[in-house]
N, C-alpha and C positions, 0 to 999 in steps of 0.2 A: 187081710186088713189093709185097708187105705192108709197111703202114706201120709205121714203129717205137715198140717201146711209147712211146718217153718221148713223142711226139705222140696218147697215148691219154687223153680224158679222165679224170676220177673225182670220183662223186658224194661228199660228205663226210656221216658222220651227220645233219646237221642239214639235207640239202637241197643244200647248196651245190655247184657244179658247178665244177670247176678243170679249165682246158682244156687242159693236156696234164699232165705229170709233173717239169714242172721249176719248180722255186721259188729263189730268191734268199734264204738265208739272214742272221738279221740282221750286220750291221757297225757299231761304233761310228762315227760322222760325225762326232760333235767343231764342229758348225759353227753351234749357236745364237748368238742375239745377247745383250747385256751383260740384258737382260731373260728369258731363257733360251728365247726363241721361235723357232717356224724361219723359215729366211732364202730370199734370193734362191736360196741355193747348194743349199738344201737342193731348190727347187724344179727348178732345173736337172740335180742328179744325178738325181733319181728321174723326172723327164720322160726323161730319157734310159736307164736302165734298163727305163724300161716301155715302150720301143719295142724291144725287143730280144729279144720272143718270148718272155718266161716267163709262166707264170700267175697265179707269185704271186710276190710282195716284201715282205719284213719289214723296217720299219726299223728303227733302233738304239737298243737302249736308252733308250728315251724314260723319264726319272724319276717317280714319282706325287708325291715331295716334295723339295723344293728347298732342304731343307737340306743332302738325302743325295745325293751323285752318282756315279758311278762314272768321272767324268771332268769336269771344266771344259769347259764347249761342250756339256753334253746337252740337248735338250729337257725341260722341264721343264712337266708338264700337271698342277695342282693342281686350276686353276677354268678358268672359259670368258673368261678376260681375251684371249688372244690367240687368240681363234676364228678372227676373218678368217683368219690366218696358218695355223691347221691345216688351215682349209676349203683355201686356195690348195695346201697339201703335201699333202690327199688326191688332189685334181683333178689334178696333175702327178701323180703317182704311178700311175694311174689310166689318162693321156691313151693309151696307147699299145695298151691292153685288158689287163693284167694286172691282177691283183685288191691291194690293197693290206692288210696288217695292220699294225698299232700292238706291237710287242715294249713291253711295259711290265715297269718292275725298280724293287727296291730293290737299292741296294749293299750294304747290309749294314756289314761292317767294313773290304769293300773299297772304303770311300770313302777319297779320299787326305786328308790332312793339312792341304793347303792349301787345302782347302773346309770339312773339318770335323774339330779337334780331337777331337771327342767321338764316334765314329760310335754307331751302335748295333747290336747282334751279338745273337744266344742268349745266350752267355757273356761272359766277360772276355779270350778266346786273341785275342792280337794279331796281327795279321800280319807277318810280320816279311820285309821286302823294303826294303834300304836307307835306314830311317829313313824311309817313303815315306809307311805308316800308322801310325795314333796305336792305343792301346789302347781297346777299343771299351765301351761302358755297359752291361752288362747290360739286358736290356730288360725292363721290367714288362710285366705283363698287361695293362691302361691302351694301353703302348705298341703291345703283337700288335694290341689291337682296331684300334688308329689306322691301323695298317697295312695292316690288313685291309678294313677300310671306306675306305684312300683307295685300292687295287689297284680294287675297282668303281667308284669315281670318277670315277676315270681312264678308265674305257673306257667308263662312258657319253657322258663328255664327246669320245671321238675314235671311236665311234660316230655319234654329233649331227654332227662334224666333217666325215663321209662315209665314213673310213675302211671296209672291207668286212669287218674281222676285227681280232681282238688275239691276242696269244701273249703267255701269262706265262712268265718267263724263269724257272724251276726250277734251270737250269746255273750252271755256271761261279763256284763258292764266293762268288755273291752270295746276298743274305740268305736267300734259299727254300731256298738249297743250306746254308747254314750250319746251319739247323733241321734238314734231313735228315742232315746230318753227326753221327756220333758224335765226331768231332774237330774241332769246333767247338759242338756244341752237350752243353753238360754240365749242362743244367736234370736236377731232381726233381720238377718241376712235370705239369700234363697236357699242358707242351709239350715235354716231353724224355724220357729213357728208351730208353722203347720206339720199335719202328720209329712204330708208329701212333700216338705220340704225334709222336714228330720229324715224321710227315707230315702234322699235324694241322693246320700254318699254312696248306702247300700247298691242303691238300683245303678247309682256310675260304677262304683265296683266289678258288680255280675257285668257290666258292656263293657268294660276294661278284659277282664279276664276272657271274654265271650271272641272279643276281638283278638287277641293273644293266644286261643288252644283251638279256634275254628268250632264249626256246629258241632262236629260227630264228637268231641272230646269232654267227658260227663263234668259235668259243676254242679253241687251242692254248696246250701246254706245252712247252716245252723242257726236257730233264730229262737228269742225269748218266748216263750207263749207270754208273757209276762215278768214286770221287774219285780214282783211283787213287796213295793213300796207305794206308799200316797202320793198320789199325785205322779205315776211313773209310767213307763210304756202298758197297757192293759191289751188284755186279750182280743179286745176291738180292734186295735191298733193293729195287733200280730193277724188277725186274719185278713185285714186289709193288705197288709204289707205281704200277704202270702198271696194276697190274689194278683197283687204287684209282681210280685214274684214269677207264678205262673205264666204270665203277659208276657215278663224279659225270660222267657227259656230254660229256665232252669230244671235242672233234673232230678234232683232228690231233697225233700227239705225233713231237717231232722229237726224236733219239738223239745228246747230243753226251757231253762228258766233262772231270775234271781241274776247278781253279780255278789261283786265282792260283802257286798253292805248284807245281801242280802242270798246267803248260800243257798239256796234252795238247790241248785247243783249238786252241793258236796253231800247236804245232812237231808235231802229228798224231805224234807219238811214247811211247812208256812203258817202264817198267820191266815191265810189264805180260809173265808169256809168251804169246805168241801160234802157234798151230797155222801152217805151212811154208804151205798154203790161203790162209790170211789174208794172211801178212807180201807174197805174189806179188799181194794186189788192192789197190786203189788206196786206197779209202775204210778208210780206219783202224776206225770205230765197226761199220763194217758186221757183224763177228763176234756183238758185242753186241744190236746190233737182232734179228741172226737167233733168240738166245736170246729175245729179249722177245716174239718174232714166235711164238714156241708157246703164252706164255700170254695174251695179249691179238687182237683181230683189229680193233681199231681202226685208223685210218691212221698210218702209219707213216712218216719223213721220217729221213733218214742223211743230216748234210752233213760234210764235212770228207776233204778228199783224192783226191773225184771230178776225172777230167779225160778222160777218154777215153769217148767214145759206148757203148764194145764194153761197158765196169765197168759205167756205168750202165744200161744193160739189161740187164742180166747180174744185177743186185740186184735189178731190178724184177721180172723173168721164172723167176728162182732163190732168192732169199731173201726172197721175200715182202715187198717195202718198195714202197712205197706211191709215195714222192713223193722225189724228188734235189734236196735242199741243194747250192744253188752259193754260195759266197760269194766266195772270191780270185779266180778265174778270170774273175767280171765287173768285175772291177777293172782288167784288161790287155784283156778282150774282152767289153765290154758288148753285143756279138750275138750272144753264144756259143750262149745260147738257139736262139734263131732259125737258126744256122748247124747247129746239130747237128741240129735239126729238117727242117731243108731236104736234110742229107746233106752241105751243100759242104764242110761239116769233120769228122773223126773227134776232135778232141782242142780243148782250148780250154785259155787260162790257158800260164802257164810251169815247167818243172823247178825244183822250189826248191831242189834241190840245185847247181841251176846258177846261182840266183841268187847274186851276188857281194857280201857288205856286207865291208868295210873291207878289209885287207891284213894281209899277214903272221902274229903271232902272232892276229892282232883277225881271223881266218878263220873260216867258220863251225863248221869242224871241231873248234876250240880246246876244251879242254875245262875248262880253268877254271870253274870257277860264275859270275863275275861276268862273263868273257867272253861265258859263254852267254845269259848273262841280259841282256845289252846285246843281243845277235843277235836272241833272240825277241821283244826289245821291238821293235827296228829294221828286223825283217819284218814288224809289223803296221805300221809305219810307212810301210815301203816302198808299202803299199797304201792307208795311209790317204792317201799322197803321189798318188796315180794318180787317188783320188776327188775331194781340193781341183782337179785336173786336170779333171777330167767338171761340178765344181762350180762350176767358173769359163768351162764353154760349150767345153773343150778337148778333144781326145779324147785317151786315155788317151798314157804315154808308152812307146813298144819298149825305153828303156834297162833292160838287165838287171843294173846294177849300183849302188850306193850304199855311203855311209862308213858303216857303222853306229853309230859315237859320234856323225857327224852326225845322224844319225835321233834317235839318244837324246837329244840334248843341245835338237834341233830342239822334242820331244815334250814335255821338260821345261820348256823356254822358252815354248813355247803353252800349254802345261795354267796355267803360273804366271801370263801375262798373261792368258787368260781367264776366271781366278780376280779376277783383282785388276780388272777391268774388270766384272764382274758392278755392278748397282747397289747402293746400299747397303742397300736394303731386301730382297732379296736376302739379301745377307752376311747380315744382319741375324738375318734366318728360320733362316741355316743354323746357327747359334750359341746361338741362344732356348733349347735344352737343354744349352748347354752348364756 
């Protein structure tokens, strides 16, 4: 019997060799210390990811600046103060032969409130989500460059660390997504406008970082297929912007979708229509990739909704994508890799329709707004609950149920206490423009 693609290597542009097709998409951890370094916890979940057969693992949102976070608990890499401690999180990440990258972000405007008053954005659009985020600064030209020069910073310094790659985080209405937005970003400047202005931070970006790790050393993006709002970044856009892409070197680009307003991320769902084809596969973005898959032949990475052996080779062998984004599914089956690879399992991860957060009207069906809006905070919860589990030396948990106001209420209660446990000089930095 022929082995199966996803046990097939692939070389990347730049050389690099990833031993079969499956990668670990990133996930927020939330689990730095009051200095914003990583921890024991961080070394134990990802020692134990990289024993479980993938090739590659992206970690979470790691910050370039420390005033701007996209959560309380993120790693924060300015300068080389807490090297030992990055050195120790490549080596664990590493130990098991998967290849490890650095996700590096700004948040943008989606930094919360109780880390920074002030965020900084494109424009002045706030976000509006429960009083959560403040209204964000305009940002000067002053400010792009600063941005721009600390995104290479950052990844010479967790290159030096060991790391084997970075991926810049383009998704998910954090600040790269906010420039590519016409509904967030409403500059007259040469950084707004046009498509090729909005893409103009990105593409400095990738030559900041390109400049800073040399040709051989891999960089990925993660990029919207779409914002899926009116009037927002569109699918047209993302395969321009990938073909852009391709031009500046880049060496893997992963297809996700949606921001804060609009989660298509978290609840793999849209307003979006989609073709009878699509709505029966697993992977949600996958439709989108196959569009992008005509005008670029760069590598190509789809995560979001895989769980079945049959979908994922069925994308690699039929719609031309490259590389399978796992992210939940190693949250409940950290060997899911390894097992789909071996054959012993066809499916890894759980029915999220089957997962259960709270009762009655608090069901996930409800359709309220603010019920919804507690559900999808309280499914990433649910998993972010299963990693402090893998982070604390435990293996993950079989319960398929949760209160979802506890998740919410849990999620709010940690964000606030590792806001307020940060040090002062810390605080300090995140307020300096305020």
């Amino acid at each position: 019997m022929s082995p199966s693609p996803l046990a097939r290597p692939i070389t990347l542009p730049n050389g690099t060799v990833l031993a079969n097709r499956l990668s670990r998409s990133a996930m927020t951890e939330a689990m730095a210390d009051k200095f914003d370094a990583p921890t024991q916890k961080h070394f134990n979940l990802y020692r134990r990811w990289s024993r479980g057969g993938l090739a590659l693992q992206t970690t979470g949102n790691v910050m370039i600046d420390r005033r701007y976070l996209e959560r309380p608990g993120n790693v924060v890499v300015e300068d080389e103060t807490q090297m030992p401690a990055l050195q120790q999180w490549a080596t664990a990440a590493k130990s098991g032969g998967a290849q490890a990258w650095v996700q590096i972000s700004h948040p943008g405007r989606q930094c919360p409130m109780i880390v920074n008053a002030r965020p900084l954005s494109p424009s002045t659009q706030k976000l509006k989500m429960l009083g959560l985020f403040a209204k964000p600064r305009e940002m000067t030209t002053e400010d792009i460059q600063d941005v721009i020069h600390r995104f290479g910073k950052t990844a010479r310094i967790v290159q030096k660390a060991g790391f084997d790659g970075v991926q810049i985080h383009g998704a998910h209405g954090y600040l790269i997504s906010q420039f590519l937005s016409p509904t967030t970003n409403h500059r007259s400047d040469d950084w707004g406008g046009s498509l090729e202005n909005r893409a103009r931070l990105l593409r400095a970006v990738v030559q900041s970082v390109r400049t800073a790790v040399g040709p051989a050393y891999p960089i990925g993006v993660k990029l919207n297929s779409a914002d899926f709002q009116k009037g927002g970044f569109t699918l047209q856009d993302c395969k321009q912007v990938a073909k852009w892409l391709q031009e500046d070197g880049i060496d893997l680009l992963e297809i996700s979708g949606g921001t804060y307003e609009k989660m298509s991320f978290a609840t793999a769902t849209s307003d979006e229509p989609q073709r009878e084809s699509t709505q029966k596969r697993e992977a949600f973005f996958l439709e989108y990739a196959r569009e992008i898959r005509q005008v670029v032949n760069l590598p190509l990475m789809v995560t979001g909704g895989f769980r079945s052996a049959a979908a994922m080779e069925q994308a690699l062998t039929e719609d031309g994508i490259d590389m399978i984004g796992l992210a939940r599914p190693l949250c409940v089956h950290p060997d899911g890799a390894a097992h789909l690879l071996d054959g012993s399992t066809d499916k890894i991860g759980i029915i999220e329709d089957g997962l259960t957060l709270g009762t009655g009207s608090w069901g996930i069906n409800a359709q309220n707004w603010l019920i919804n809006l507690v559900n999808t905070v309280a499914r990433v919860e649910y998993y972010v609950w299963q990693m402090d589990r893998m982070a604390a030396a435990q293996e993950p948990s079989s319960k398929t149920s949760a209160n979802a106001l506890g998740l919410m209420a849990g999620y709010l209660g940690k964000s606030t206490y590792r806001a307020l446990r940060r040090k002062p000089a810390a605080r300090r930095a995140q307020s300096s423009q305020a």
